[in-house]
C-alpha positions as CSV (number, residue, x, y, z in Angstrom):
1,X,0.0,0.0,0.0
2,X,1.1,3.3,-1.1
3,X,1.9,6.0,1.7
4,X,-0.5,8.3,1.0
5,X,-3.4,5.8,0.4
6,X,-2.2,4.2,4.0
7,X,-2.7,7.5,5.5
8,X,-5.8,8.2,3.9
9,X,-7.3,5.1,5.6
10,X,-6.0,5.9,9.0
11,X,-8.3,9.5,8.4
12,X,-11.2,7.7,7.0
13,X,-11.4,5.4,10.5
14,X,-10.5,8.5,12.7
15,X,-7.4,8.0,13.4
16,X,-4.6,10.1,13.6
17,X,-1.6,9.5,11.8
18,X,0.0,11.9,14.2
19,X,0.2,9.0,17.1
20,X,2.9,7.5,14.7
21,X,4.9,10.3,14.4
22,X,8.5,10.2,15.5
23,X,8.1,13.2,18.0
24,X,5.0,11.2,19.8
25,X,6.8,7.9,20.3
26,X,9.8,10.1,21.4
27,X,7.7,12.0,23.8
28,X,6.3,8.6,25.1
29,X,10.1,7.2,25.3
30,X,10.7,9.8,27.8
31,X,7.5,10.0,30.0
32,X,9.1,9.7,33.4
33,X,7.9,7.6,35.9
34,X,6.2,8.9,38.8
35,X,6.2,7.7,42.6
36,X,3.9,9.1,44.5
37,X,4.4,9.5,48.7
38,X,0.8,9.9,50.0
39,X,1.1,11.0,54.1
40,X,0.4,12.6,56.9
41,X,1.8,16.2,56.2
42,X,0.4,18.2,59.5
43,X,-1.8,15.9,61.7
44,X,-0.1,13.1,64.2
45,X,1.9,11.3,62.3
46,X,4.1,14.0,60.4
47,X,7.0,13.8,62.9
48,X,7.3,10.1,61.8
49,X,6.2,10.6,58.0
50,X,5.5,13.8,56.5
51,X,8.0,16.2,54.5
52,X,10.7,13.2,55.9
53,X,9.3,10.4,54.2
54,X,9.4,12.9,50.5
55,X,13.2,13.6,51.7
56,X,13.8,9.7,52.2
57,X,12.3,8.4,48.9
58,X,14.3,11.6,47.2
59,X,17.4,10.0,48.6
60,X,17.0,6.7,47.1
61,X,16.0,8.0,44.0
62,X,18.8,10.1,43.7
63,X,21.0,7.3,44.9
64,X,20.1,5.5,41.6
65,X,21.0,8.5,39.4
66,X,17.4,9.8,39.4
67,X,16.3,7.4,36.6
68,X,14.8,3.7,36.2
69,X,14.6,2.2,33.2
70,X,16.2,4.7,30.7
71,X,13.6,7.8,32.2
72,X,13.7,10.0,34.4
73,X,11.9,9.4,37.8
74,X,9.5,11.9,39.5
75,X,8.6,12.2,43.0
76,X,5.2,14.0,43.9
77,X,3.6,13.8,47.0
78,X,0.0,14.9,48.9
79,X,-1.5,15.1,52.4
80,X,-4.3,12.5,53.0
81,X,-5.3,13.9,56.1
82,X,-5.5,11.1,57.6
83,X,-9.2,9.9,55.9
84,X,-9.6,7.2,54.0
85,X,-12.1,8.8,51.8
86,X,-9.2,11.6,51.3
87,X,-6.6,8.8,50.5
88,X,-8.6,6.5,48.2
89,X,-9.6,10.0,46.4
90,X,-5.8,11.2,46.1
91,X,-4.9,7.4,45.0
92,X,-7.5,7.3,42.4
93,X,-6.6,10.4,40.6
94,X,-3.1,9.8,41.0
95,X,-3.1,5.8,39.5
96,X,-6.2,7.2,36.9
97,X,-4.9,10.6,35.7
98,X,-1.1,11.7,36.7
99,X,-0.1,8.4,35.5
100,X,1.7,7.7,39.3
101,X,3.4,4.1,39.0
102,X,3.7,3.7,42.9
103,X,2.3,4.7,45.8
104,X,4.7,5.4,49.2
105,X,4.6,5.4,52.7
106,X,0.6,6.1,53.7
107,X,0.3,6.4,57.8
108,X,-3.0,5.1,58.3
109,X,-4.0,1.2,58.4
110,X,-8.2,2.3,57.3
111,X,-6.0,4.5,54.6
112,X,-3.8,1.8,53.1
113,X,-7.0,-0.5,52.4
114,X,-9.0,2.1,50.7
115,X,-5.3,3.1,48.5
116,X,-5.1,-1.2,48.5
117,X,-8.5,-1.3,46.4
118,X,-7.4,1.0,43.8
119,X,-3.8,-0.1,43.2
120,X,-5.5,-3.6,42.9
121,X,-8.4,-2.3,40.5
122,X,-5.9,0.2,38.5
123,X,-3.1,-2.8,38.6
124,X,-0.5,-0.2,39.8
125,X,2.0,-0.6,42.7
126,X,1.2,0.3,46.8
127,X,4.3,0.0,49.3
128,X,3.7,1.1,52.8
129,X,6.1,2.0,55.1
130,X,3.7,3.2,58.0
131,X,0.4,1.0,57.4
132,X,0.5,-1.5,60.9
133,X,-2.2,-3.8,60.7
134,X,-1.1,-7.3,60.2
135,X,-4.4,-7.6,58.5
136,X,-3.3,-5.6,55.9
137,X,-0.7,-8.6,54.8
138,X,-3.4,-10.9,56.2
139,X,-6.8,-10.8,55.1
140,X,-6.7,-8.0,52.7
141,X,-3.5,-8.9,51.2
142,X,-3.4,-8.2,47.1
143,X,-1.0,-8.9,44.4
144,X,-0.1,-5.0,44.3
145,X,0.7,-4.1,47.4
146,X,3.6,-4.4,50.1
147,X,4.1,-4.1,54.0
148,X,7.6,-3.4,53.9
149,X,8.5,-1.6,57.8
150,X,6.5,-3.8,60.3
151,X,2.9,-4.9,61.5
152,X,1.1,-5.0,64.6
153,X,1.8,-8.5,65.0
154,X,6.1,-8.0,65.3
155,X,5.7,-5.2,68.2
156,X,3.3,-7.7,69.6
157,X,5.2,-10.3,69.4
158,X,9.0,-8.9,70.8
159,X,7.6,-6.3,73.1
160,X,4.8,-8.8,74.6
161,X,7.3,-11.5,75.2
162,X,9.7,-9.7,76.8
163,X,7.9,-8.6,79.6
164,X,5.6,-11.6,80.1
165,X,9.3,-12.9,81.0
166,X,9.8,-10.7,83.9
167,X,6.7,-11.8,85.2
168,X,4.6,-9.3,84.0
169,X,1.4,-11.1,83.6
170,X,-1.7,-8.7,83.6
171,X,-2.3,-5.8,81.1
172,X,-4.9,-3.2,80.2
173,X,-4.7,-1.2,76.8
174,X,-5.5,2.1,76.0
175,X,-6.1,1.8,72.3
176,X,-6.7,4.0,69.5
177,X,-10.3,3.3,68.1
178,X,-9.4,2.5,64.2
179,X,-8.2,-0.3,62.3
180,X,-4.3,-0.1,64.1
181,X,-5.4,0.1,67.1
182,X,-7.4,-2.6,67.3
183,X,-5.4,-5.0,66.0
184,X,-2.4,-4.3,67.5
185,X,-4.7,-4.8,70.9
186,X,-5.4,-8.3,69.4
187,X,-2.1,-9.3,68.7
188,X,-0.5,-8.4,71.8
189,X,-3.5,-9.9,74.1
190,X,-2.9,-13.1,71.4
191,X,0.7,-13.2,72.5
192,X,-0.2,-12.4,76.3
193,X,-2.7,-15.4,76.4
194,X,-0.3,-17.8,74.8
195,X,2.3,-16.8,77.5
196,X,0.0,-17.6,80.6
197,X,-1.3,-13.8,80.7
198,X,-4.4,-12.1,80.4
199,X,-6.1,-8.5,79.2
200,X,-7.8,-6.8,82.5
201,X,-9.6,-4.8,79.2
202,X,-8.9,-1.9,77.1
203,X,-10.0,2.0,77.2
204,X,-10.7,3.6,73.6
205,X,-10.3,6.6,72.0
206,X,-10.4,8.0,68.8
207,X,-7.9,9.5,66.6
208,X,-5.8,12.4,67.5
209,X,-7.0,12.7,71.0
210,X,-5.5,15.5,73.6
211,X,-6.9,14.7,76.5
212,X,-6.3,11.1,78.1
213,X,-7.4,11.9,82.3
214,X,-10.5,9.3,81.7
215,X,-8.4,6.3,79.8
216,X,-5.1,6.6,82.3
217,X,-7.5,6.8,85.4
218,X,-9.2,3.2,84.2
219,X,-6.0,1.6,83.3
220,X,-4.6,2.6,86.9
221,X,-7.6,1.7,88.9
222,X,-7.5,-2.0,86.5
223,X,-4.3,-2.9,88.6
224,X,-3.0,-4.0,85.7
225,X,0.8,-4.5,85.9
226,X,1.6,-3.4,82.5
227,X,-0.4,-0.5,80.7
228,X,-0.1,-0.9,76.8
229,X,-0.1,2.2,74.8
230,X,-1.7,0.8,71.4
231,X,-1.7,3.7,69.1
232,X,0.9,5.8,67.3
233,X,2.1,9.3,66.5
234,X,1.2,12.5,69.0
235,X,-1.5,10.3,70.5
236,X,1.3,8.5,72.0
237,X,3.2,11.3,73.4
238,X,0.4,13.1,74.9
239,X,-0.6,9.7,76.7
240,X,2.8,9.1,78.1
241,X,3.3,12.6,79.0
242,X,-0.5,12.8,81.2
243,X,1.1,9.3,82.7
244,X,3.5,10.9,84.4
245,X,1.7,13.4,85.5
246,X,-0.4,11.6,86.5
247,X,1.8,9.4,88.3
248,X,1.0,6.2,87.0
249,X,4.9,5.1,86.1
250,X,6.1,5.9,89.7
251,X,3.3,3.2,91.1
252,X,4.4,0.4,90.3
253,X,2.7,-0.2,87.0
254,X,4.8,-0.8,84.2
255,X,4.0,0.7,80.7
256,X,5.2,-0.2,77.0
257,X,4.7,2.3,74.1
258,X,3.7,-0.3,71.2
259,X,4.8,1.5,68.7
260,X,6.8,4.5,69.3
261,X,10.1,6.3,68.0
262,X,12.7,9.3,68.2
263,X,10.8,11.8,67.1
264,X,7.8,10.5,69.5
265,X,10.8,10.1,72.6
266,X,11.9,14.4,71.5
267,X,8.6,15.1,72.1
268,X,7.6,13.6,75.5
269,X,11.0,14.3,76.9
270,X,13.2,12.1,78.5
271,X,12.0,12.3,81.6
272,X,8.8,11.0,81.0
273,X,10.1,8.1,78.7
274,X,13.0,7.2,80.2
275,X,13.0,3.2,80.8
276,X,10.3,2.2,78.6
277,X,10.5,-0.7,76.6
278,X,10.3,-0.1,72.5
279,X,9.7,-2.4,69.6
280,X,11.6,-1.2,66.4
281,X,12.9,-2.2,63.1
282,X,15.5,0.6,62.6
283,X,17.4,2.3,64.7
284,X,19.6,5.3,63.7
285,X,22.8,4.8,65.6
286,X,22.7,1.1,65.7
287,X,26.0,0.6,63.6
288,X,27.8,2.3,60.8
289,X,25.6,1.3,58.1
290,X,22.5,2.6,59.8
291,X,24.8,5.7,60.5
292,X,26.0,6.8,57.5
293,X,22.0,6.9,56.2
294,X,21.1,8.9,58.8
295,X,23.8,11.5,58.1
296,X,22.5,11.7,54.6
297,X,19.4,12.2,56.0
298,X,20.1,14.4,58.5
299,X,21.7,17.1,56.1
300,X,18.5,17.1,54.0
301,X,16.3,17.4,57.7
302,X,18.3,18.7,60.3
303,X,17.9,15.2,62.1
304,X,17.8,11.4,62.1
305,X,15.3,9.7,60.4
306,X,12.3,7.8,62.0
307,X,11.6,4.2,61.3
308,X,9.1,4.5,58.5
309,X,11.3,7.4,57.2
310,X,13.9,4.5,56.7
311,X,11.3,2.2,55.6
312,X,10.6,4.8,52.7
313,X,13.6,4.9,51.5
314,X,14.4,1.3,51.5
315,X,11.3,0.4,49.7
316,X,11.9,3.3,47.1
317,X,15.6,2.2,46.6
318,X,14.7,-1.7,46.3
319,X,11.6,-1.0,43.9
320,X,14.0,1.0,41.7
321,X,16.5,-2.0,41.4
322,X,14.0,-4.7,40.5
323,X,12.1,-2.6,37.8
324,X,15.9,-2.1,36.6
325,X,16.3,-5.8,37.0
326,X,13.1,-7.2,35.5
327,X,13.2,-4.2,32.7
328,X,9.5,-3.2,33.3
329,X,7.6,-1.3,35.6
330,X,4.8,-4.5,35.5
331,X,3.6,-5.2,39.0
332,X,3.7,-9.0,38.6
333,X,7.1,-9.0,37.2
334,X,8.4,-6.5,39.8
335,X,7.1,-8.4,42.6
336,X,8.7,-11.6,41.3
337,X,12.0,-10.1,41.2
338,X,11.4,-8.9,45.0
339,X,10.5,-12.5,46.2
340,X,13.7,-13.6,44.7
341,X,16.3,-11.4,46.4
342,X,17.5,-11.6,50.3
343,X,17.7,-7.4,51.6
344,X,20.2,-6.3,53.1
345,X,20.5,-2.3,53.4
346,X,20.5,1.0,55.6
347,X,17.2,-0.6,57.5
348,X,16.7,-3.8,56.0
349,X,18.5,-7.0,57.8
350,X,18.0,-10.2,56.8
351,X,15.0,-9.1,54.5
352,X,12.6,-11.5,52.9
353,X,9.4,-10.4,51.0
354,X,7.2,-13.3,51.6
355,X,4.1,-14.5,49.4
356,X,1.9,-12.7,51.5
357,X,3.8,-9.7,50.3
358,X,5.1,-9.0,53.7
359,X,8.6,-8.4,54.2
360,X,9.7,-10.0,57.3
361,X,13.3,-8.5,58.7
362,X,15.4,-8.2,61.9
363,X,13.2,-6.4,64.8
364,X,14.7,-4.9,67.9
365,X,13.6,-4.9,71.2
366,X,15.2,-1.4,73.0
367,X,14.7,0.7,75.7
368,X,14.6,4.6,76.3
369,X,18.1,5.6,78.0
370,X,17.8,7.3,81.2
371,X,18.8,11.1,81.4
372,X,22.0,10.5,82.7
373,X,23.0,8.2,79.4
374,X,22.4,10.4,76.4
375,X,25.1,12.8,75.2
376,X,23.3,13.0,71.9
377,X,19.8,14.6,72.6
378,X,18.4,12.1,69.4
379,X,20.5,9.1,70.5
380,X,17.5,7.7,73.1
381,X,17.4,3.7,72.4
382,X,19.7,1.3,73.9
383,X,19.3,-1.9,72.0
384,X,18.9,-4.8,74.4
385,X,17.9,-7.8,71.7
386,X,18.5,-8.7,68.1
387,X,15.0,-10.8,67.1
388,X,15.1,-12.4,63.7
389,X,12.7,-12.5,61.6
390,X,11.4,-16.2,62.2
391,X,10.9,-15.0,65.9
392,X,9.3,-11.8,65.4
393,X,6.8,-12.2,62.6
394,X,4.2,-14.7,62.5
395,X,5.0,-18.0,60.6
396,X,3.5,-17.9,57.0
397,X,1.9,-20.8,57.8
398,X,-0.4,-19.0,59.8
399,X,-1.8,-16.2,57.8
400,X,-4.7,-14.9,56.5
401,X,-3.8,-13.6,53.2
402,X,-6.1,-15.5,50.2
403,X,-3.3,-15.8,48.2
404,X,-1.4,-17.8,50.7
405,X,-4.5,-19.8,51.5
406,X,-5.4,-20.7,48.3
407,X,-2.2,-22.7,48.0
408,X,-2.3,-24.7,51.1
């Protein structure tokens, strides 16, 4: 067929001969890729997310030379509020018109499942760093999506044990009334219960709370021995600061912050924290590796980063290297590549991505140095256990996740 008569058929059918142009397909070459880090910019959780987790995921981007695959990558990133209806909106538009191939970070377990649905839907890519919930590698697990920092089962699991071996028998929970909160109270009452313990019973509130008189005065008057903290950001300072006013720490009830990290310890002051016990995956100034992250991050924040900072940028820096490995950006054939490879990096130790599309890693069991002990106003943990990964996640065989399931 002639030229002209070729082109003349492409207008009779509506078709423009212009999408075959060399300048399109050039164009289309170079369409960048775009990762997306959807957090918590102002609320609770921006101390531990926020403008840090942008300036993590910038660092491993720029650590692979800014490009993946021959393009350019771009980093844009929004403020879900801390709604799901606000998230699932942002994710939509993002995965549906601004062409974002990967969402980051998302504080928030109700969040994560409403970005979950559309990054399954849209077949795009979901990491979190900051989503808890085990359920959200458990029984709303999806090809598309990762839980790459930790879940509420881990901090269960290390801090639970620990004290249940000094005796520590009886707890009462003041819990955060939202999808985290709850099952982090299930997980640790699982592990209590296992270990000859029992739950006295919880005290609720709902997110962002200031005021914590009623739920303190109930977990004292429970006799308890420990009091479990079971919710996250400034929720969690404000309730260990009213503690010790209130004078709970100094009467003979012991309390563990579930989930708690620098930024949360800067906050509350030292000596409000000092002694607790803490459940990590990354700690700043653990060794040299760990170290010289941190200093990279601190010249970009003017301080260490938290762990789901660190959890950003190792998800960011390990995605980059297995699109560059499997040569596409394809979800299935990225998340092949990740099941393949052991992780070892900056936070990652002994790093496996599972089929449940968890990644289960080295956890830490720490406590808050006294006063006395810290030289460095952001060097607050002393690391007192090393817990691998078989020990501090759940075994695979146990989970919920309907892809794991189906196989058994």
């Amino acid at each position: 067929m002639k030229r002209r008569t070729f082109l003349a058929g492409l207008g009779a059918t509506g078709v423009s001969a212009a999408v075959f142009s060399p300048a399109v397909v050039h164009a289309a070459a170079d369409t960048p890729l775009k990762f997306g880090v959807l957090t918590d910019m102002t609320g609770l959780f921006a101390d531990n997310g926020g403008a840090g987790s942008v300036a993590a995921a910038q660092l491993a981007i720029d650590e692979c030379g800014g490009k993946a695959l021959g393009k350019s990558i771009q980093l844009i990133s929004a403020d879900h509020l801390n709604k799901p209806d606000v998230g699932g909106n942002i994710a939509r538009q993002w995965y549906d018109q601004e062409g974002v191939d990967v969402i980051l970070d998302v504080p928030v377990s109700s969040v994560c499942i409403a970005v979950q649905t559309f990054a399954k839907e849209r077949n795009k890519m979901f990491i979190t760093s900051a989503g808890g919930s085990a359920d959200l590698s458990g029984k709303f697990c999806s090809p598309n999506f990762i839980q790459w920092t930790y879940n509420t089962y881990a901090l269960a699991n290390v801090g639970g044990k620990a004290l249940l071996k000094q005796g520590n028998d009886t707890w009462f929970f003041i819990a955060a009334d939202y999808a985290f909160g709850h099952a982090l109270e299930r997980d640790v009452t699982e592990v209590v219960t296992k270990g000859g313990g029992k739950s006295l019973g919880h005290a609720l509130h709902p997110i962002n709370t200031a005021d914590f008189s009623s739920q303190l005065l109930t977990a004292k008057s429970s006799g308890a021995k420990v009091i479990a903290v079971a919710n996250a950001g400034s929720d969690t300072q404000n309730v260990i600061k009213q503690a010790e006013e209130f004078g709970l720490l100094s009467g003979g009830q012991k309390m563990i912050a579930l989930l708690i990290d620098v930024n949360d310890i800067r906050s509350v002051g030292l000596k409000s924290a000092q002694g607790l016990l803490v459940t990590s995956g990354f700690y700043w100034n653990m060794d040299d590796r760990t170290r010289e992250f941190a200093k990279r991050y601190a010249a970009k924040m003017g301080k260490p980063p938290s762990m789901m900072q660190a959890g950003v940028y190792s998800s960011t820096l390990n995605y980059i290297k297995s699109v560059e490995a499997a040569n596409t950006k394809d979800p299935a054939t990225v998340m092949k590549d990740l099941q393949g490879r052991t992780f070892n990096d900056a936070f990652l130790r002994n790093g496996k991505l599972r089929p449940d599309n968890l990644m289960v890693h080295d956890m830490y069991l720490a406590e808050v140095k006294k006063q006395s002990e810290v030289s460095d106003p952001y060097d607050v943990f002393k690391i007192l256990a090393t817990v691998t990964s078989e020990e501090a996640f759940s075994p695979l065989s146990a989970s919920a996740c309907p892809m794991v399931m189906s196989k058994k």
